[in-house]
C-alpha positions as CSV (number, residue, x, y, z in Angstrom):
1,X,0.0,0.0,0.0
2,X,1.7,3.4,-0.9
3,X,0.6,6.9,0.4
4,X,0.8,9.6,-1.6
5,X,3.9,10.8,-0.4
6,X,5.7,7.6,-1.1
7,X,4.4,6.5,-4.5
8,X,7.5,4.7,-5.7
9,X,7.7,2.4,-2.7
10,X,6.2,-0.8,-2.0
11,X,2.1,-1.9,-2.2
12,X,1.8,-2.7,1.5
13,X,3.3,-3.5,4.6
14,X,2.0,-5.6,7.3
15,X,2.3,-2.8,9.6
16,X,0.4,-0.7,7.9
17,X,-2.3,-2.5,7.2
18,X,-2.7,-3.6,10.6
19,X,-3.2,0.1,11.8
20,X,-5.7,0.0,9.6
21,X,-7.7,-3.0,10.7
22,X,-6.1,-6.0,10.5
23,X,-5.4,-8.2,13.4
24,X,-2.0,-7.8,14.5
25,X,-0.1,-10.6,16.3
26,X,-0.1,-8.3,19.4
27,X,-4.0,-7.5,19.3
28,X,-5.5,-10.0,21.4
29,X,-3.7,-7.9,24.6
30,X,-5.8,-5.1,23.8
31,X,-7.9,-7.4,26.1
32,X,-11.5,-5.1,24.7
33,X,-14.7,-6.8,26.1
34,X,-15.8,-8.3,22.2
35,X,-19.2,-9.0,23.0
36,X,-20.3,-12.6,22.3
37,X,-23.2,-14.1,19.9
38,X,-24.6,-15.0,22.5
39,X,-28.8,-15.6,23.1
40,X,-30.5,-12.3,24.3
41,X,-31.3,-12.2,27.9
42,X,-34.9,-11.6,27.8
43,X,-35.3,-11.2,31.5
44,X,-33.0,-8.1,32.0
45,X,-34.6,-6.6,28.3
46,X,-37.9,-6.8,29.1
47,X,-37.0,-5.4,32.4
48,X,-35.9,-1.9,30.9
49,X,-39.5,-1.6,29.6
50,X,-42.8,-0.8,31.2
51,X,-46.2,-0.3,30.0
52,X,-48.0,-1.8,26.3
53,X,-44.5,-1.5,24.5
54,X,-42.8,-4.1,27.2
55,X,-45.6,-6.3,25.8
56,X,-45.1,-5.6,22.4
57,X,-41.4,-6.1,22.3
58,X,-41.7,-9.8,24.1
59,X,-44.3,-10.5,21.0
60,X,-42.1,-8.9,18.5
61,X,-39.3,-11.0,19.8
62,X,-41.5,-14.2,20.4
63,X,-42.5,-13.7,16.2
64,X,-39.0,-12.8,15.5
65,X,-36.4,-14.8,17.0
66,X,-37.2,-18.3,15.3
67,X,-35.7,-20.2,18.7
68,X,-38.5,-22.2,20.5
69,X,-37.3,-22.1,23.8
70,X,-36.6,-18.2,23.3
71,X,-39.9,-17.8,21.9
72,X,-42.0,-19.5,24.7
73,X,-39.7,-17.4,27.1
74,X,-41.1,-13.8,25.5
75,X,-44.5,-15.4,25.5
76,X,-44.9,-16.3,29.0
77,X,-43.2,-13.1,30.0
78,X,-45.9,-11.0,27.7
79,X,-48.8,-13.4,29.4
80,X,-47.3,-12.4,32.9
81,X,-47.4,-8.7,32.4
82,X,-50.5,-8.7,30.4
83,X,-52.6,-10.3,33.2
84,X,-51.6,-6.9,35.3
85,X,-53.4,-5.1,32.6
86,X,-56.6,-4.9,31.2
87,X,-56.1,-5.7,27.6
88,X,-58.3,-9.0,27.2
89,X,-58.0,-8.7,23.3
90,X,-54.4,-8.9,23.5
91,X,-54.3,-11.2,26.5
92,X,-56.4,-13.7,23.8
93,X,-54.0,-13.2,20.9
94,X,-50.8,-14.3,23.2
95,X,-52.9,-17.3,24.7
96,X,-53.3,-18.3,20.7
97,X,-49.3,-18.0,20.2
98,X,-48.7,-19.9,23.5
99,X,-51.0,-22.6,22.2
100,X,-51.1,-24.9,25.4
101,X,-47.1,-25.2,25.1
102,X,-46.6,-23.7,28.4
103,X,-49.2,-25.9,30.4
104,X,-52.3,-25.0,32.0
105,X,-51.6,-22.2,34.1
106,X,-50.9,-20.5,30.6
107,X,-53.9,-21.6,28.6
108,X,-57.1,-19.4,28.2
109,X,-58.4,-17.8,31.6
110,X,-61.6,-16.9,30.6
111,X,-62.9,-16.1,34.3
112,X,-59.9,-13.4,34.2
113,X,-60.7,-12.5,31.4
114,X,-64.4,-12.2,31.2
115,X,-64.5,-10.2,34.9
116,X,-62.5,-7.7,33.3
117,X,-64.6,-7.2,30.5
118,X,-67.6,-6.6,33.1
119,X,-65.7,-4.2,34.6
120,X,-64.5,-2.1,31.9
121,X,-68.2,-2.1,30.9
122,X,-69.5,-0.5,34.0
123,X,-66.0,1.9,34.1
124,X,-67.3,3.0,30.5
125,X,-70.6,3.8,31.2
126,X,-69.7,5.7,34.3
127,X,-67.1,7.4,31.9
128,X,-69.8,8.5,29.8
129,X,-71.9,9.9,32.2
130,X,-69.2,11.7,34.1
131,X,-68.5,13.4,30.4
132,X,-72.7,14.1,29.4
133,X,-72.5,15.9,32.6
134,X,-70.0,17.9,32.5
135,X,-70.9,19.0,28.9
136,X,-74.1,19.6,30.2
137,X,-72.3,22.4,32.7
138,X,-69.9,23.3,30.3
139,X,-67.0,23.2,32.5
140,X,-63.8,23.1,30.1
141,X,-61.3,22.0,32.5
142,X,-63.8,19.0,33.3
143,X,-64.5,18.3,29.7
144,X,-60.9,17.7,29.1
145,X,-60.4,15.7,32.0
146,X,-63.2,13.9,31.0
147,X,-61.8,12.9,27.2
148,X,-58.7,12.6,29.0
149,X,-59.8,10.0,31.1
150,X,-61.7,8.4,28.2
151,X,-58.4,8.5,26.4
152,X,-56.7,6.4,29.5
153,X,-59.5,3.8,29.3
154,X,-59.3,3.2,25.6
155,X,-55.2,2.9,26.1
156,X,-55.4,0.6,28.6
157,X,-57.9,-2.1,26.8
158,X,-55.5,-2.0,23.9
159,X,-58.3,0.2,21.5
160,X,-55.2,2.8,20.2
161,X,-57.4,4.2,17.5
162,X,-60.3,6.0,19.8
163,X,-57.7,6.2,22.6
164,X,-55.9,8.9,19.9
165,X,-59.3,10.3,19.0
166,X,-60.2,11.3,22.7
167,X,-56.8,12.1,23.5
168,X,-56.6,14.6,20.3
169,X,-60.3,15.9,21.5
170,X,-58.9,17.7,24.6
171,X,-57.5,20.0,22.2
172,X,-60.6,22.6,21.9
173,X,-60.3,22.1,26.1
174,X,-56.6,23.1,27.1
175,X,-56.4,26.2,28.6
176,X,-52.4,26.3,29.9
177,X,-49.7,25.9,27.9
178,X,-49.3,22.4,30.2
179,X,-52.4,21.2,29.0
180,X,-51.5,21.4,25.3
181,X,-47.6,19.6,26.0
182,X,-49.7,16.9,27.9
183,X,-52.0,16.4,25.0
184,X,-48.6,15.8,22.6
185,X,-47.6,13.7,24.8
186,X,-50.6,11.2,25.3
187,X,-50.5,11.7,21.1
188,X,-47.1,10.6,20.6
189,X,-47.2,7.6,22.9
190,X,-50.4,6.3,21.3
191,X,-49.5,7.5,17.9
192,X,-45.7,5.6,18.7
193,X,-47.7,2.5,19.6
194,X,-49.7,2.1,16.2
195,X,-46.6,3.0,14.1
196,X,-48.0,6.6,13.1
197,X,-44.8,8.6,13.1
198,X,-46.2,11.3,11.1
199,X,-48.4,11.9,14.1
200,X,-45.3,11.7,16.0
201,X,-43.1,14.2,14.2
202,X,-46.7,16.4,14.0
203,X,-47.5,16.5,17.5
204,X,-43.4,17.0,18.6
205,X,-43.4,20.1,16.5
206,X,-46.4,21.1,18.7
207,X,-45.1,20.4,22.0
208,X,-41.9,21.8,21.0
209,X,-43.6,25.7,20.7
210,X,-44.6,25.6,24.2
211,X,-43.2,27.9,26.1
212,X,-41.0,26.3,29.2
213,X,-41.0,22.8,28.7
214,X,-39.0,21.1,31.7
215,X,-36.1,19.1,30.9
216,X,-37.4,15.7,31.1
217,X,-40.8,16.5,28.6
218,X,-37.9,18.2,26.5
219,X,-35.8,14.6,26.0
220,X,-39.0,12.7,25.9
221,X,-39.9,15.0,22.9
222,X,-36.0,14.9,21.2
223,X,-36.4,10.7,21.4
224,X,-40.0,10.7,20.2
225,X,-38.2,12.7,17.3
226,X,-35.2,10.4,17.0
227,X,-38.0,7.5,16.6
228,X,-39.9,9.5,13.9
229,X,-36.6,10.2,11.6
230,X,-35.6,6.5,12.0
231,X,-38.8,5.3,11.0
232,X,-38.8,7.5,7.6
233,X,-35.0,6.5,7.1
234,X,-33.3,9.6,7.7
235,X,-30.5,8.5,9.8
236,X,-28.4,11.4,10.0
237,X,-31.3,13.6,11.7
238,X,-32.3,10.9,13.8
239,X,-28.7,10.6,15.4
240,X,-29.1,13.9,15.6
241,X,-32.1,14.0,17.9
242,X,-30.7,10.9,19.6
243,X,-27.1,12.8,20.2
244,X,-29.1,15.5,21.9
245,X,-31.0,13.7,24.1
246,X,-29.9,15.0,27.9
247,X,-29.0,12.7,30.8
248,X,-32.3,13.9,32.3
249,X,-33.7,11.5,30.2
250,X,-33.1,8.8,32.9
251,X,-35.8,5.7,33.2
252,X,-38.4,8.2,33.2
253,X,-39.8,7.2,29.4
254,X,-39.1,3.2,29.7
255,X,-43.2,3.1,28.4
256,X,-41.0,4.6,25.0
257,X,-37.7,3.6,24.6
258,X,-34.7,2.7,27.4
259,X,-31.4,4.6,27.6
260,X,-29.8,1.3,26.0
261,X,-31.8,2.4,23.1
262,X,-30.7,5.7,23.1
263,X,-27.4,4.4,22.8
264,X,-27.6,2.3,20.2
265,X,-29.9,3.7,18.1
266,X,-27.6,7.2,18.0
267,X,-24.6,5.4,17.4
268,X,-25.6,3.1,14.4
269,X,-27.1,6.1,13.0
270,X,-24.0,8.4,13.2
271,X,-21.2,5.7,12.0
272,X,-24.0,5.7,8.8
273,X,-24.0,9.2,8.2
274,X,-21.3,11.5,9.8
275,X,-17.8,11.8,8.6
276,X,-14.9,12.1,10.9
277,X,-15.3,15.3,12.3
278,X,-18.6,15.0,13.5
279,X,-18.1,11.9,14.7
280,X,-15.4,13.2,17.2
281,X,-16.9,16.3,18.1
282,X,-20.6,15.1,18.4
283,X,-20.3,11.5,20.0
284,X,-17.1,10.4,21.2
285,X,-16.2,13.8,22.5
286,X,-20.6,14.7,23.5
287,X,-20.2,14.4,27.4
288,X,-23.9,14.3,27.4
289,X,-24.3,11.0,25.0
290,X,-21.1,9.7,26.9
291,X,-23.4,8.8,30.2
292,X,-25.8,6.7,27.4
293,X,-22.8,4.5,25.6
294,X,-21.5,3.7,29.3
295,X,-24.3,2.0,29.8
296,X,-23.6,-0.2,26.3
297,X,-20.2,-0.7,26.5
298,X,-20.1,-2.8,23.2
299,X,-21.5,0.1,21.3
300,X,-19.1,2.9,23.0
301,X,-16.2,0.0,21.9
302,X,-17.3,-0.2,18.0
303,X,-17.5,3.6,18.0
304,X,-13.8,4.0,19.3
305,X,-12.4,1.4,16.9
306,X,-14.2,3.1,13.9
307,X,-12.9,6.2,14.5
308,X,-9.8,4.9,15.3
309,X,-10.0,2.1,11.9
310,X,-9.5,-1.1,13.8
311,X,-12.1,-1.7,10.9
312,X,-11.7,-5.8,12.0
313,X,-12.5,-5.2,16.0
314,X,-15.3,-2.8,14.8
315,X,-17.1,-5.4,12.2
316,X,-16.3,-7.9,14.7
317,X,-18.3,-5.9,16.9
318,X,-21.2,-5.2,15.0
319,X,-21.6,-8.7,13.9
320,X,-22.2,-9.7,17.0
321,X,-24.8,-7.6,18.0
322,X,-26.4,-7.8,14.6
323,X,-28.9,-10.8,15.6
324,X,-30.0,-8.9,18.9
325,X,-30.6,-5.7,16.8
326,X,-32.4,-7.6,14.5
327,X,-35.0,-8.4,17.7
328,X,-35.3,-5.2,17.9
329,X,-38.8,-3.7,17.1
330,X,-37.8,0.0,16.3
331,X,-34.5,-1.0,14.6
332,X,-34.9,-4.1,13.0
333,X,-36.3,-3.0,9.2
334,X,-32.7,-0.8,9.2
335,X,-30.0,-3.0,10.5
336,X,-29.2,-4.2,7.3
337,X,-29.4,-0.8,5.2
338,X,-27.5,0.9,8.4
339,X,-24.6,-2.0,8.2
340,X,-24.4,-1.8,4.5
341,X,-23.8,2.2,5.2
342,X,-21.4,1.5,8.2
343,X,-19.0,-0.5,5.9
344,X,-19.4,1.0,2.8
345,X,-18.2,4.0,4.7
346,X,-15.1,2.0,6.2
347,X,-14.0,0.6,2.8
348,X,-14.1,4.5,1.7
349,X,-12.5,5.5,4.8
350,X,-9.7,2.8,4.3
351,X,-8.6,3.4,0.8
352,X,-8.9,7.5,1.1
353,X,-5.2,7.9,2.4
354,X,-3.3,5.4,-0.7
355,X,-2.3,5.2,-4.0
356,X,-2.7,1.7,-3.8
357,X,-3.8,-1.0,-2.0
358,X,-3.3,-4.4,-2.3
359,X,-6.4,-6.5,-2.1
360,X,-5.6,-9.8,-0.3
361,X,-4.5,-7.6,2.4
362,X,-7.7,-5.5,2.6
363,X,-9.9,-8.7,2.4
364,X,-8.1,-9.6,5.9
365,X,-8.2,-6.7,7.1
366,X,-12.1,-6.8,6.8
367,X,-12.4,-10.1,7.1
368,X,-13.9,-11.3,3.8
369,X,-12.8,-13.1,0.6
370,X,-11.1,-11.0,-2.7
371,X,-13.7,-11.9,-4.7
372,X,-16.5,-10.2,-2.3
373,X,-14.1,-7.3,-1.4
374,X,-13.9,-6.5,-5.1
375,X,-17.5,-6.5,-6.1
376,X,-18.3,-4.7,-3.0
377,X,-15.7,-2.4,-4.2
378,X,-16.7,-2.5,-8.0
379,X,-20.2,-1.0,-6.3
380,X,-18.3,1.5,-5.0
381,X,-16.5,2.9,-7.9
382,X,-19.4,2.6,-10.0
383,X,-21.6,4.7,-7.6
384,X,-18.3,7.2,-7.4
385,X,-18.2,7.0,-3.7
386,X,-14.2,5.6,-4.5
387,X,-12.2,7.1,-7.1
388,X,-10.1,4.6,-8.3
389,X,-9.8,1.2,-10.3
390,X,-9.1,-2.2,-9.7
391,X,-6.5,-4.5,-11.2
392,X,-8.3,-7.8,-11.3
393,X,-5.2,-9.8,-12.1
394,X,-2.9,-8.4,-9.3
395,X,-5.9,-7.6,-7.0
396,X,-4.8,-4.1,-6.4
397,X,-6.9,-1.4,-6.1
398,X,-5.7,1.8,-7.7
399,X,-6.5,5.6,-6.8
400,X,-7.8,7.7,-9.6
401,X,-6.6,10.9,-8.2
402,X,-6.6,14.1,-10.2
403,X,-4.2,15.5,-12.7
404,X,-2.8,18.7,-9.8
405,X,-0.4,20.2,-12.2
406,X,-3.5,20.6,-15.0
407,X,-5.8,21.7,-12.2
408,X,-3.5,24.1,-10.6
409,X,-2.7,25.9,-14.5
410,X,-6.3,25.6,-14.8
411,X,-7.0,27.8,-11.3
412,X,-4.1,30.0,-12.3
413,X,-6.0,30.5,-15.8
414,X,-9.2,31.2,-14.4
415,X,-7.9,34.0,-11.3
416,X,-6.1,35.8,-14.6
417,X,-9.6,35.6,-16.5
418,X,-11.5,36.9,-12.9
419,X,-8.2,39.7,-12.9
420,X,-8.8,40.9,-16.1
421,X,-12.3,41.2,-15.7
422,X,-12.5,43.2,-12.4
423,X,-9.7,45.8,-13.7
424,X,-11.7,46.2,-17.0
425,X,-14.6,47.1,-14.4
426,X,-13.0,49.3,-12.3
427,X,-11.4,51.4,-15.1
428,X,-14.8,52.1,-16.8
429,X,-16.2,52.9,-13.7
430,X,-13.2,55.3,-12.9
431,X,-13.7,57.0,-17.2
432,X,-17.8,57.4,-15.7
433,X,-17.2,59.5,-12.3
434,X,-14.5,61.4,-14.7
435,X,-16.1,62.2,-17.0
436,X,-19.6,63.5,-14.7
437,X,-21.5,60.6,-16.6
438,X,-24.8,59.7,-15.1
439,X,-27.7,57.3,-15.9
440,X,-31.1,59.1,-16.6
């Protein structure tokens, strides 16, 4: 491999290759914590959740993780928490997925199931009474209590569509500048729930314009954001909201996402879409986003490495936690576009500083074969995110770099031509003030 400086020298050495990625005979007493492939702990996962999305990641994972043993795990855990509830539709639906595979104290509890039901119907009805009346006095602090509290009911049986609608109906009721930040927020966690995240980003803007939001409604709001960006594939602004999110942040919206998640999600999203600079300046060196990586050390590791190019340790990294992402219910339709972006990005990253580079070497150093290197390379130079071109009977990979002693004649050419021009300028406007000449 030769850097530009040293043209005429050799392809490669072994040391430089190692410094950038490859495993050196001296790596292994680095001693970093690689993270092993190993089955997720559902326990401790579910356990940074609370509320209807605890229950909906144990599903997710249960329909996801195609491991029997890990699947009846999630589902006994979801028919745990569920029976705390009152959601007897989706109590039901996990009783259908458990399928008598758990034994009977996990089979179909009607008598549960039906009391509830009685229950929620008298709750209702009092509900709608409470409302009629206070409509009837046309007290607007009680109306909106009223919706609000219809809102709650609806959320809790697992009815998301007329849980938004009375939640949204407060509107015409709010009267402080609290109300209406309440309001987005009850939104955004229903609207979060049935995968709306045009509601989300709506109702954020919202909540954003009112004046003194506290500190923890202000995170809340730059993670609801994060979420909404994610889910329309705009990495870079979702790292962006999730780079911003304070330490205030906390367990206080584990009904949401978990501080884990904050971590992750942030990360994976920056190594797609920032170059070097802001990766230093916005995550390694953010002392706010530095309190959410210690708490997922493997991420905080792959970020280093990147930045560092220990492209192997880093890949080695993410490979690992790829089949845990993948069980992930916010993240799991982008873990393969983000990867693809990740290495893409190393492979550009890698090859920026050389003339050439030779490819056996660079397959080693990322841990693949020539053959895949150079198609994933050939995609590269095709989409001109690498200018250079590849010897396919050496397997070395050439840098196309730009004729500077045509380009600088060219600049030279081109400040004469701009000279020129603003001296023919200033002279006629010198011959005009002369000779008293004015426009009329």
């Amino acid at each position: 491999m030769e850097t530009e400086e040293d043209a005429a020298g050799t392809i490669v050495a072994d040391e430089e290759i190692y410094g950038n990625g490859g495993v050196h005979v001296g790596e292994s007493s680095r001693n970093r914590p690689i993270i092993s492939g190993e089955q997720l702990d559902i326990e401790a996962y579910a356990a940074l959740y609370t509320g209807r999305t605890k229950i909906s990641r144990l599903i997710f994972i249960a329909e996801k993780c195609g491991v029997p043993s890990m699947q009846l795990e999630a589902l006994r855990m979801a028919y745990d928490e569920i029976k705390k509830g009152e959601n007897t539709q989706l109590f039901r639906e996990v009783v259908a997925k458990i399928d008598m595979r758990l034994g009977p104290d996990y089979g179909p509890d009607n008598s549960w199931a039906d009391a509830v039901d009685r229950r929620a119907e008298l709750k209702k009805e009092k509900l709608e009474n409470e409302l009629n009346a206070y409509r009837t006095n046309l007290i607007k602090e009680s109306i909106r209590m009223g919706y609000n509290d219809f809102g709650d009911f609806y959320y809790a049986h697992g009815q998301l569509p007329e849980a938004f609608k009375n939640y949204i109906r407060t509107r015409d009721y709010c009267t402080t500048a609290k109300h209406i930040t309440n309001m987005c927020m009850n939104a955004i966690l229903v609207s979060i729930e049935m995968g709306q995240f045009t509601h989300v980003s709506s109702y954020v803007s919202k909540a954003e314009t009112q004046d003194s939001l506290d500190p923890i409604t202000a995170t809340k709001l730059k993670c609801a954001a994060g979420l909404a960006h994610l889910d329309g594939k705009k990495y870079k602004l979702a790292a962006r909201k999730f780079l911003e999110t304070g330490p205030e942040l906390g367990n206080h919206y584990t009904e949401v996402i978990a501080p884990q998640d904050v971590a992750t999600y942030g990360s994976l999203c920056a190594l797609a879409t920032f170059d070097r600079a802001e990766l230093k300046s916005k995550v390694i060196d953010n002392v706010n986003f530095r309190n959410f990586l210690e708490l997922v050390p493997e991420v905080r590791e792959l970020i280093n490495d990147f930045y560092k190019s220990h492209y192997a340790s880093c890949l080695e990294y993410l490979g690992n936690l790829k089949s845990n992402l993948m069980l992930d219910i916010h993240l799991h339709d982008h873990v393969e576009t983000l990867y693809q972006q990740i290495r893409s990005k190393a492979l550009i990253q890698f090859t920026l500083p050389y003339v050439s580079v030779d490819l056996h070497m660079m397959a080693t150093a990322f841990k693949t074969t020539v053959t895949g290197l150079e198609k994933e390379l050939e995609a590269l130079i095709t989409n001109d995110q690498i200018q250079a071109r590849i010897d396919s009977h050496n397997k070395i990979l050439y840098a196309r770099h730009a004729d500077q002693r045509n380009g600088t004649f060219q600049r030279v050419l081109q400040t004469g031509a701009e000279f020129e021009q603003e001296v023919r300028s200033m002279l006629l406007r010198a011959n005009l003030i002369k000779h008293d000449y004015n426009m009329k």
